[in-house]
N, C-alpha and C positions, 0 to 999 in steps of 0.2 A: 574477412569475417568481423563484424559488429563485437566489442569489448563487451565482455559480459559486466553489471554492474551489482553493487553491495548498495543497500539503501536499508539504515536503521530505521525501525517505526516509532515513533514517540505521539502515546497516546495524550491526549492530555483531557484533562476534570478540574475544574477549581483553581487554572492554571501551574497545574502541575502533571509532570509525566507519572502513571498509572500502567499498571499491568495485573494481569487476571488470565484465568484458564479458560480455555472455550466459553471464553466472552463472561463470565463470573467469576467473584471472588476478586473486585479489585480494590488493588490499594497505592496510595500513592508511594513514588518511589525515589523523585528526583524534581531540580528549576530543570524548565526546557531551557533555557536560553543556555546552561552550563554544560547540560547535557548535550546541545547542539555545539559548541564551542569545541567540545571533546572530541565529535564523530569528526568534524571538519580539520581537526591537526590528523586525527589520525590515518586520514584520507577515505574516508566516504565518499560515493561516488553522488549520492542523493542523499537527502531526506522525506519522511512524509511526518507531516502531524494532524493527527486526526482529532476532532475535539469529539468525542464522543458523547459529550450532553447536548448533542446535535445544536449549540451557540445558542439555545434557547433560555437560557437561565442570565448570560449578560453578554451580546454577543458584542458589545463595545469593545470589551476587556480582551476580547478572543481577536479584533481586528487589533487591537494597539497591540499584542504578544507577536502577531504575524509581522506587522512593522517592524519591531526589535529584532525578530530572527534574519529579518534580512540584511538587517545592518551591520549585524553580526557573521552572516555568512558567507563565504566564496563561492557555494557549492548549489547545485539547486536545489528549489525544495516546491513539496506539493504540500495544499491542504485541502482538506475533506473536513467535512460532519455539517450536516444543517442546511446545504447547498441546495436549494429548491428556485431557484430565479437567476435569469439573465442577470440582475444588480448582482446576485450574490457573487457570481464572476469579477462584475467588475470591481466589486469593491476590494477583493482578495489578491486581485493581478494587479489593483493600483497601488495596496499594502505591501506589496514587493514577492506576492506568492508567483514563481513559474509555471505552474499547472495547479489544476483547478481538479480534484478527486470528487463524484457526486456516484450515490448508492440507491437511497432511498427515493430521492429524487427525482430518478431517472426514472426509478419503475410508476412512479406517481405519475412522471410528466414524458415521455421517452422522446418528447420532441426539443427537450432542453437538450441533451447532446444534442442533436443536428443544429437548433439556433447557436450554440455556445460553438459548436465548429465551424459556420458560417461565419461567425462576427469575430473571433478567438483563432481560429485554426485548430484542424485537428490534434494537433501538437499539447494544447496545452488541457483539452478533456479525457482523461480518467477514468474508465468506467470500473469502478472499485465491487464485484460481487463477495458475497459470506452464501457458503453451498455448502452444503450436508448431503449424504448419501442418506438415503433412504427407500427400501424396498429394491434395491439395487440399481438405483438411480439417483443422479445428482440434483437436487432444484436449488432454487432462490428463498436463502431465509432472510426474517427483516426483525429486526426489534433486538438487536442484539444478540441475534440465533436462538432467537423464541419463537418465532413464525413463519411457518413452512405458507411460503404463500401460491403453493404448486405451479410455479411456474418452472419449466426444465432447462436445467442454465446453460446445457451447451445451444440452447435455440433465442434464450435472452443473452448472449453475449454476440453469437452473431449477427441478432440483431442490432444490437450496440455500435458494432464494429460498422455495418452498413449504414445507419443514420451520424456516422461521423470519428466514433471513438475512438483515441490515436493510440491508447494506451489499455491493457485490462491488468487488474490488479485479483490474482486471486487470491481469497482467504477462505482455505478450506477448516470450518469449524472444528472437526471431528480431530485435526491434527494440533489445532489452537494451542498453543502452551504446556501441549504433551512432551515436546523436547525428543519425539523420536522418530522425524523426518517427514520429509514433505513427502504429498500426495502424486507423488509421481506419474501415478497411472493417470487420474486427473488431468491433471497437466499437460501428458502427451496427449489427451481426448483435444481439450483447447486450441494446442502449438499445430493439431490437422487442422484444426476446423477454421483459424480467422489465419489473418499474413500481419497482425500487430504486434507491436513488442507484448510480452506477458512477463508480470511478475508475480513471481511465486510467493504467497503469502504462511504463515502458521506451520508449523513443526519444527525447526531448527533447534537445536540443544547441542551440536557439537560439528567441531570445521566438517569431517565425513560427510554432514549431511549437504553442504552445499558444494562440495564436491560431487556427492551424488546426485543433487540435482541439476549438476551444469552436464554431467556425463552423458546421464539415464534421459535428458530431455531438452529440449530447443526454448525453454526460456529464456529471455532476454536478462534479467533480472533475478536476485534473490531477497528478498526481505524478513526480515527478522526483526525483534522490541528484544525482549530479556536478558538473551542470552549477550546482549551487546549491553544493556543497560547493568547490569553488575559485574561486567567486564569481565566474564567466563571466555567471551572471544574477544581478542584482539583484532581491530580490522587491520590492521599490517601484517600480523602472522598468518588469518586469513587469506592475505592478496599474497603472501610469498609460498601458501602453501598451493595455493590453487595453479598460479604461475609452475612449480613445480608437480603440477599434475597437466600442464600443457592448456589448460583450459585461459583463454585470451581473455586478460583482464585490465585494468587500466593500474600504474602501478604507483 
């Protein structure tokens, strides 16, 4: 059985890690490069950094911070925000990124997964979705989780998964920064529907819950920002608590 993994999210704005509640209300909170220094002693198995001003404002600034974190790290690490073109790959895997996260992108262009997994490998594309429930149904929101752009996300994910995407990341809105667990139900809709690793994105607020999400579902992965960035969890208490709930983790 595949080692389940911890991967803290480190948002970043203005070159600083940021955090906010279903997607609003952010503020800055931490340097990444100290922040990532920290998850990497502590034994993180990943990171992700997402530049959520989509690298539009200096995205110079944004490829020379990618450079630093890999200099600085052991461990792997993904980045996302802004990713619309085959360059934007290469420019991010030549800055020392391992995987390549694209959201917006994707739905703009859905032929960039398959180009980015032909020339990259499945391996290093990410398909990162933000899904709300609504009317009893999950779709694909964009702009921050401002815009239902009705499209049904367990039918854009596996189309994702078939034009190439090695990895899904999910972030369900509705749980974002509520801190009282993941969307479980969700989740096991996904873990039927494609055969790719999934990581579970938004609700974590205490160890229980990623406990419960390694129980209650076949995700590969758990991801969390806050609850790690003010160090309410420790990722070693984490991986010894989890270990002692038998759930296979890397230690």
């Amino acid at each position: 059985m595949l080692k389940k993994r911890i991967i803290p999210c480190l948002d970043i704005k203005d070159g600083q890690v940021v955090k906010g509640q279903k997607f609003k209300n952010i503020e800055a909170i931490a340097d990444p490069i100290k922040l990532a220094k920290r998850y990497n002693i502590e034994g993180a198995d990943e990171l992700v950094f997402y530049d959520i001003t989509a690298s539009l404002e200096n995205r110079n600034a944004f490829v020379n911070l990618v450079k630093s974190i890999s200099l600085n790290l052991t461990i792997p690490f993904t980045i996302g925000g802004g990713i619309k073109t085959i360059d934007d790959f290469k420019t991010y895997l030549r800055a020392g990124a391992d995987k390549i996260s694209i959201n917006s992108g994707a739905l703009k262009n859905p032929n960039l997964i398959k180009d980015a997994a032909t020339i990259y490998g499945n391996q290093c594309v990410v398909l990162s979705v933000d899904v709300k429930k609504t009317n009893n149904n999950y779709y694909i929101f964009t702009n921050g989780g401002q815009t239902n752009t009705n499209i049904n996300a367990l039918d854009w994910i596996k189309k994702g998964v078939l034009l190439g995407a090695g990895e899904i990341v999910i972030n369900t809105i509705d749980t974002d920064g509520t801190r009282n667990g993941y969307d479980t139900f969700f989740l096991n809709e996904v873990c039927r529907a494609v055969n790719v690793p999934i990581i579970a994105s938004g609700g974590a607020g205490k160890i229980s819950d990623f406990v419960d999400v390694f129980n209650n579902t076949k995700v590969d992965a758990a991801l969390a920002a806050s609850v790690f960035h003010y160090d309410e969890i420790n990722i070693r208490k984490l991986k010894e608590t989890l270990i002692n709930n038998s759930i296979p983790i890397r230690k």
